[in-house]
C-alpha positions in Angstrom: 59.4 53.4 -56.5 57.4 55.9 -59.0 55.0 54.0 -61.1 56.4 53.3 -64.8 54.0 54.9 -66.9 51.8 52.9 -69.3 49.9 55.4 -71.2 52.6 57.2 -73.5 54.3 56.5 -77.0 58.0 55.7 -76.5 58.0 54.2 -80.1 57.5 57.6 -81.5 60.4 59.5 -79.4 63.5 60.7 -81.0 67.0 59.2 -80.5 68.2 59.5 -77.1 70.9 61.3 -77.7 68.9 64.3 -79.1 67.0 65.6 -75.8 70.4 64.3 -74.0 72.6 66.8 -75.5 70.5 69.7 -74.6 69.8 68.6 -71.1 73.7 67.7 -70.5 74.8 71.4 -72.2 72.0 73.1 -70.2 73.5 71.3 -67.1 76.7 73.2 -68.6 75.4 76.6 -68.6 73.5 76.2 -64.7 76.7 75.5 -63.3 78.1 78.9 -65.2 75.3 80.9 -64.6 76.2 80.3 -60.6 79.2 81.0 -61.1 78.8 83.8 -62.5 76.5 85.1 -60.4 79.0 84.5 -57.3 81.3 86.4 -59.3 78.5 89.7 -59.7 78.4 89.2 -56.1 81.7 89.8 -54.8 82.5 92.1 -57.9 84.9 90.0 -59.7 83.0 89.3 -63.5 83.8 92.8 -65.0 81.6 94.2 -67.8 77.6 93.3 -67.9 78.0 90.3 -65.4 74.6 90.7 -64.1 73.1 90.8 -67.7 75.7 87.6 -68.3 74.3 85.6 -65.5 70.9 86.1 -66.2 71.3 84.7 -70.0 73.0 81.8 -68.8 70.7 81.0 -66.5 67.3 81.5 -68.4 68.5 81.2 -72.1 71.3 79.3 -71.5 69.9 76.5 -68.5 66.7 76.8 -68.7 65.5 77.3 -72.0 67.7 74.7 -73.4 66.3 72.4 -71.3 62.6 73.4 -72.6 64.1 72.9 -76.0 65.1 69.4 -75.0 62.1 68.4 -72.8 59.1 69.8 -75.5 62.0 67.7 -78.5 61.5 64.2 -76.3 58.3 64.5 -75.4 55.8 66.2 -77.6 56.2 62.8 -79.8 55.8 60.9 -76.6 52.7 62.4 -75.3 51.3 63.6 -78.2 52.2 60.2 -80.6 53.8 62.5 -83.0 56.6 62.1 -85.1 59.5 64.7 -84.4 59.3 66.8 -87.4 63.6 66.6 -88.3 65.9 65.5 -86.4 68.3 67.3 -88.1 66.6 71.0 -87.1 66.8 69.4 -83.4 70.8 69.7 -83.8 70.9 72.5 -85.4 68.6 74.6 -82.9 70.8 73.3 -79.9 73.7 74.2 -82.3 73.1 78.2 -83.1 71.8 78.6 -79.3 74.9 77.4 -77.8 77.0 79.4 -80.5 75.0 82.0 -79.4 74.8 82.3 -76.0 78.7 81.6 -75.6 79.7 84.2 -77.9 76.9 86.8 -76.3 77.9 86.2 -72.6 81.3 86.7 -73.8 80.5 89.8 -75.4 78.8 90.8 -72.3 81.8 89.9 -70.1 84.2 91.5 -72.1 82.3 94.4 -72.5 82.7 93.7 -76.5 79.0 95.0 -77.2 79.5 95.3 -81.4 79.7 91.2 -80.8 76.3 91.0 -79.3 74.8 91.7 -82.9 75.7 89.0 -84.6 76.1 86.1 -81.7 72.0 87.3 -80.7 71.3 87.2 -84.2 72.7 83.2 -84.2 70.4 82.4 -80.8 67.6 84.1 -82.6 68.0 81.6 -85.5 68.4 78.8 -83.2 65.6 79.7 -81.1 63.4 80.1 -84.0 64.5 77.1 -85.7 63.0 75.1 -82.2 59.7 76.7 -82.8 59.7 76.1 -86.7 60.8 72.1 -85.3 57.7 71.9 -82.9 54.9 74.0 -84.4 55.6 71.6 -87.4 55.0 68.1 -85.4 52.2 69.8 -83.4 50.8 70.7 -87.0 49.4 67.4 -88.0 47.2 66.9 -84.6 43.5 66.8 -85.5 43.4 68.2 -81.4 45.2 69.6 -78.5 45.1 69.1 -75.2 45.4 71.1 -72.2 49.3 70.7 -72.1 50.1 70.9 -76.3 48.1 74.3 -76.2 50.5 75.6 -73.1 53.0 74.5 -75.9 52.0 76.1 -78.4 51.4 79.2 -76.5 55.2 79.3 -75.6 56.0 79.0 -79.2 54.2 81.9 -79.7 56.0 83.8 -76.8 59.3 82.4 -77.9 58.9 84.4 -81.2 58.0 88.0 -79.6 60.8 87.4 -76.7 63.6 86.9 -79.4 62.5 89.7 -81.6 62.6 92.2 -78.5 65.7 90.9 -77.2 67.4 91.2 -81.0 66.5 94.5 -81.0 67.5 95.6 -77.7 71.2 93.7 -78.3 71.2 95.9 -81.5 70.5 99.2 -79.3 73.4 98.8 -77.0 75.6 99.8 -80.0 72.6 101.6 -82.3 70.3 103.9 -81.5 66.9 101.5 -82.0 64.7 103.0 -80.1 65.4 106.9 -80.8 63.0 107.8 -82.7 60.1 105.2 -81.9 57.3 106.1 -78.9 58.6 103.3 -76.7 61.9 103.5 -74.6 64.8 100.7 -74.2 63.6 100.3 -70.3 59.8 100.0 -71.6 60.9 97.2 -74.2 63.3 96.0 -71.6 60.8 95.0 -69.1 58.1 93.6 -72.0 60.9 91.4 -72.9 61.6 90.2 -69.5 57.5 89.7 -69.4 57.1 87.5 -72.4 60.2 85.8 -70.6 59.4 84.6 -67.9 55.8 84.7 -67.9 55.5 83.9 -71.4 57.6 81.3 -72.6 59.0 79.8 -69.6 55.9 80.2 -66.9 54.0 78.8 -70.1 56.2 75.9 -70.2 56.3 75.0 -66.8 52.7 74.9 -66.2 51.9 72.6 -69.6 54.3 70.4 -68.3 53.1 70.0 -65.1 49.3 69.5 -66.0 50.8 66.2 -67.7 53.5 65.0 -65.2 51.8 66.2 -61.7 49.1 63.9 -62.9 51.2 61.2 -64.7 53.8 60.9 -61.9 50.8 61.4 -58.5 48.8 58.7 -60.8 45.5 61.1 -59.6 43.4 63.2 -62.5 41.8 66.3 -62.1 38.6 66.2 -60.6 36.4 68.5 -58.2 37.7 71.9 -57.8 40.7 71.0 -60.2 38.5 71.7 -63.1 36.8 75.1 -61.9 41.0 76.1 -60.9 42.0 74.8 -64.8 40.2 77.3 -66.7 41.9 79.9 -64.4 45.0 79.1 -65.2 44.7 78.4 -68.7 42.7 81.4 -70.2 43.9 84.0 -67.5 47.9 83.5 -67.9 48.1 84.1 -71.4 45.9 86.6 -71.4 47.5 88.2 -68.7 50.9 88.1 -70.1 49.7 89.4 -73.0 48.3 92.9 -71.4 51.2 92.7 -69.0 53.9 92.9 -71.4 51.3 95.6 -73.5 51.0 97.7 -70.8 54.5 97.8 -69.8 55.3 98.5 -73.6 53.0 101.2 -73.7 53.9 102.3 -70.2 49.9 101.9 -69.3 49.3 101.4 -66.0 46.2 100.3 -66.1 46.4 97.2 -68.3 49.4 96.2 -66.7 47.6 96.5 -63.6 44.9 93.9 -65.7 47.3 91.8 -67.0 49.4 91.4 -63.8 46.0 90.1 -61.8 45.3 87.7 -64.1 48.6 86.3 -64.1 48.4 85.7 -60.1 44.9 84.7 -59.9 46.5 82.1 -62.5 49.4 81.3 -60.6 47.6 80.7 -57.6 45.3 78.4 -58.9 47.6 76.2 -60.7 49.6 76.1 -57.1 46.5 75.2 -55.5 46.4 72.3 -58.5 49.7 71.0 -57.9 49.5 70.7 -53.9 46.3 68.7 -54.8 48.1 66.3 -56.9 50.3 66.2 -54.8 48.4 65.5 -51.7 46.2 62.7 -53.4 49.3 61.2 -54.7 49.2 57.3 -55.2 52.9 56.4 -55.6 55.9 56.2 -53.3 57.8 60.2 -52.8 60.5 60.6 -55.6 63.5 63.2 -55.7 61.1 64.8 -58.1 58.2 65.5 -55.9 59.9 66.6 -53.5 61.3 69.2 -55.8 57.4 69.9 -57.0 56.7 70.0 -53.1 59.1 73.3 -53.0 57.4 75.0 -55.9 53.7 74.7 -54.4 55.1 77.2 -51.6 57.3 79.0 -54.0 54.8 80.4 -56.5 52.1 81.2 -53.6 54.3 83.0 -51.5 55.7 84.8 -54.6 51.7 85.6 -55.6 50.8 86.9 -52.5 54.0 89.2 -52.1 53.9 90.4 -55.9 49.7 91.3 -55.3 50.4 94.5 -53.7 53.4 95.9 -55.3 52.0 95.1 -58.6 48.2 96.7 -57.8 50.2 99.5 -56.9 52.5 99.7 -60.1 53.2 97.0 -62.8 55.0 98.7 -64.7 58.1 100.5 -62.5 61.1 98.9 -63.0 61.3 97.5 -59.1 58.1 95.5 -59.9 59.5 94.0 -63.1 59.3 90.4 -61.7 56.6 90.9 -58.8 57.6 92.3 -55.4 61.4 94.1 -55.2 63.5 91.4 -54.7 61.3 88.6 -55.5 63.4 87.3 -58.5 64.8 84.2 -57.4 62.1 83.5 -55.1 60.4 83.4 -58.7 63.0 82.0 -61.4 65.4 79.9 -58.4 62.3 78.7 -56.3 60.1 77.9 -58.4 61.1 77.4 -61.9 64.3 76.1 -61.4 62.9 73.5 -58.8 60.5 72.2 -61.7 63.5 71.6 -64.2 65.7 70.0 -61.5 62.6 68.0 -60.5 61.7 67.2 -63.6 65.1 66.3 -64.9 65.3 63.8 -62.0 62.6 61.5 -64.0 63.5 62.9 -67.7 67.4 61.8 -67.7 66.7 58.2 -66.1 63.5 57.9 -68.3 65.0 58.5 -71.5 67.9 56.1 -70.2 65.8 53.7 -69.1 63.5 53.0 -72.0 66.2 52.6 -74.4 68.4 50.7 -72.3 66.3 48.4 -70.1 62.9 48.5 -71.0 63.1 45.7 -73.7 64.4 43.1 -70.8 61.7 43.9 -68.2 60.2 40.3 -67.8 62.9 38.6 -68.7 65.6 39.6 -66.6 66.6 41.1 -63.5 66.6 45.4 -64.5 66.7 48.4 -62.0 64.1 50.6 -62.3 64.0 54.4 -63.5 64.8 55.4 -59.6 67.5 53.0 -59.4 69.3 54.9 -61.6 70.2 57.9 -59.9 71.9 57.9 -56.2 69.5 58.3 -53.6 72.2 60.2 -51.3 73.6 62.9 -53.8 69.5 63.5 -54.7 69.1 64.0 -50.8 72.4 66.3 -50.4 71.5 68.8 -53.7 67.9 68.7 -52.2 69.1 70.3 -48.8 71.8 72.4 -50.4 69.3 73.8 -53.3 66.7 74.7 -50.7 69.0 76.0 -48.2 70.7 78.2 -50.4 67.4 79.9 -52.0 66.4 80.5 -48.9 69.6 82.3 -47.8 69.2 84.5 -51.4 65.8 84.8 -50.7 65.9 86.2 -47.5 68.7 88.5 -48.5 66.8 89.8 -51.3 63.8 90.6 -49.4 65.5 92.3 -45.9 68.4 93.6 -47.8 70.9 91.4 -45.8 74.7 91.6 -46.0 76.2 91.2 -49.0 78.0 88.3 -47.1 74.7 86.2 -46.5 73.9 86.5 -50.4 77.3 85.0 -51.4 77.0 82.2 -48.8 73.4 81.8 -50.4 74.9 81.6 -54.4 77.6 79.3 -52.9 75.5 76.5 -51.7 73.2 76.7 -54.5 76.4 76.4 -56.8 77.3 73.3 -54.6 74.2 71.9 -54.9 73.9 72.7 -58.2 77.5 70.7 -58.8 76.0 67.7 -56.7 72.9 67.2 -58.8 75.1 67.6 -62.0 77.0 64.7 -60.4 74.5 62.7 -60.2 72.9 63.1 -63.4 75.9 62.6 -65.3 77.1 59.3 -63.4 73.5 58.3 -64.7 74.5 58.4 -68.4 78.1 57.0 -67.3 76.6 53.9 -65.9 73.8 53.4 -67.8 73.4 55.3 -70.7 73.9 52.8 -74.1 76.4 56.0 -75.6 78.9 57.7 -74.1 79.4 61.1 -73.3 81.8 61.7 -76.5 78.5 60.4 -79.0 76.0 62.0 -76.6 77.5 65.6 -77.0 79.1 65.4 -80.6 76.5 62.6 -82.6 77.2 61.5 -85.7 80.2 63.0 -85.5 81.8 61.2 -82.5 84.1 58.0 -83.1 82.0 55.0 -83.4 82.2 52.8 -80.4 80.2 49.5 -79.7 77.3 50.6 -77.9 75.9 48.4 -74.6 72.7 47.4 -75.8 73.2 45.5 -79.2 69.6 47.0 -80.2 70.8 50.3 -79.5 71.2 52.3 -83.3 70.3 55.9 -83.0 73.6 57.6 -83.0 73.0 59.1 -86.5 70.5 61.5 -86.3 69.6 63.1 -89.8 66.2 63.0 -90.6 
């Protein structure tokens, strides 16, 4: 049983059913981002299905979940009040909007849709950053995870802006006339990506939950491996996406060397918690366990084909075919791990939390079903590895199909058991969680339950 943290603000976190909708739509897009990418695989999504599966994926799954996580628990950690509540909607809103119409666009290789559809994710993503950068605002200080945070925002902007532009050049000529190239602004986009905004994330996050959920601090070499982390990955994100702007080897070469010096310390950070870890194993350290391995072997295979060139186009994400050893193996081990405390949390503490003395509750663990947790685990793990290794010894086509269709199946299984959670236990249902305010009324199963309206 994980330890029920004592040290956070649930008074000042927004209504349930805002960081709930993203997480249960983002659930939506990673089971049509493997999908889709099944379907690049055996040549069946026509148009830019590559370019389709990718935004699902990272704009789509993963990124909406960021949206929802930094909406639930910047108040909660930071004892903030959520700026609007209303903005929180409306992000999720435009994204979705968004993204649908600009994977459809991409599909249907109907590229003079991609203008306006990017321009609506643009406005949604920027309305996130407007909604957090305002209830960071009041803070007198930051800490080590709220200035990750704020980071990302920053990234967020730059990423959007870049992508805008190059949706716009697939119909316009953008970049005709200007000193850069679409493949130069391509891959700086793809940098303040993945190292920016999500990488960011990911690493703010876990300085707060690999010590909340181990119950350990940082202490002894934790705090010469911190300052690592936290001045050399911005930095180095910042004069790897320069130097691939510019096409300048050299401060790419800069820029990508902090960025694994970085990485590798913070994985040294996290198998430390991990190690010293004073609470019984969870689904989500077990997931965490994956990603120690994950980012280290992805560091030490990106160090040479990155000293050699950061900036070619084979190198855009480390060494060739390191991708999902990067996005599947490592960050998209922290959301699932991390969604495995976040959905029964939020659940939990509006639901049960009140009666915890008085009655007979289950905890946040109980929640969830042990055996669906253990089947995605091996089916999530197996099928990286399957993509992984075909990636990297250029394996049958065959053997990276097999590989997308067990991650799909485990990525079914663990969207199973995170919606049976809200099912069983969640004090809305589905219809309110999805649609608000503007879902019928029905008599909720906590009588103290009251958040369905959400305007500010």
């Amino acid at each position: 049983m994980a330890a029920i943290p004592g040290n956070i603000e649930t008074d000042q976190q927004p209504p349930m059913t805002l960081p709930l909708r993203h997480f249960v739509v983002g659930l939506g897009f990673l089971l049509g981002g493997t999908l889709v990418g099944i379907g690049v695989v055996v040549d069946t999504i026509p148009g830019f299905g590559t370019l389709a599966h990718v935004h699902l994926l990272l704009a789509g799954w993963i990124c909406i979940t960021i949206m929802g996580a930094m909406t639930q628990f910047i108040p909660v950690w930071s004892g903030a009040t959520l700026y609007s509540r209303r903005l929180a909607s409306v992000q999720l809103t435009l994204v979705v909007v968004g993204l649908s119409g600009f994977v459809a666009g991409l599909v249907l290789n109907s590229l003079v849709w991609l203008i306006p559809f990017g321009g609506l994710m643009l406005a949604g993503f920027w309305t996130f950053v407007y909604n957090i950068a305002r209830t960071l605002a009041p803070l007198e200080s930051y800490d080590v995870t709220e200035r990750h945070f704020i980071l990302s925002l920053g990234f967020f902007i730059l990423l959007t802006v870049l992508g805008f532009l190059l949706a716009i050049s697939l119909t316009r000529p953008v970049f005709a006339n200007l000193p850069v190239t679409r493949t130069d602004v391509v891959a700086t986009h793809a940098t303040l990506a993945i190292f920016g905004a999500v990488l960011t994330t990911v690493y703010g996050a876990l300085y707060q939950l690999g010590t909340m959920f181990t119950q350990t601090e940082l202490h002894g070499i934790d705090e010469y491996l911190r300052p690592i982390e936290e001045i050399g990955h911005p930095v180095g994100v910042g004069l790897l996406a320069l130097g691939r702007f510019a096409d300048t080897a050299v401060v790419a070469r800069i820029g990508a060397v902090l960025v694994l010096g970085a990485a590798l310390a913070f994985s040294t950070i996290l198998a430390r918690k991990l190690y010293e870890m004073q609470v019984n194993w969870t689904p989500m350290h077990t997931r965490y366990a994956v990603v120690v391995p994950g980012l280290a072997t992805w560091t030490l295979a990106a160090l040479p084909a990155w000293l050699r060139d950061p900036t070619a186009p084979a190198s855009l994400f480390g060494a060739p075919g390191a991708v999902h050893l990067l996005v599947l193996g490592t960050v998209g081990f922290v959301v699932v791990g991390t969604l495995y405390h976040i959905i029964p949390f939020i659940i939990w503490v509006h639901r049960y939390s009140d009666r915890l003395g008085f009655e007979d509750v289950p905890m946040i663990d109980d929640l969830y079903d042990d055996r669906l947790a253990a089947a995605d685990a091996i089916l999530l793990v197996g099928g990286t590895l399957l993509i992984v290794l075909s990636d990297w010894f250029q394996l049958s086509s065959i053997i990276l199909g097999i590989g997308g269709g067990v991650v799909t199946l485990g990525s079914v299984v663990f969207t199973a058991n995170m919606l049976q959670v809200i099912r069983k236990h969640s004090p809305h249902s589905m219809g309110q969680i999805l649609l608000g305010s503007i879902a019928p009324r029905q008599n909720p199963r906590s009588a103290d339950e009251s958040d369905v309206s959400e305007q500010r």
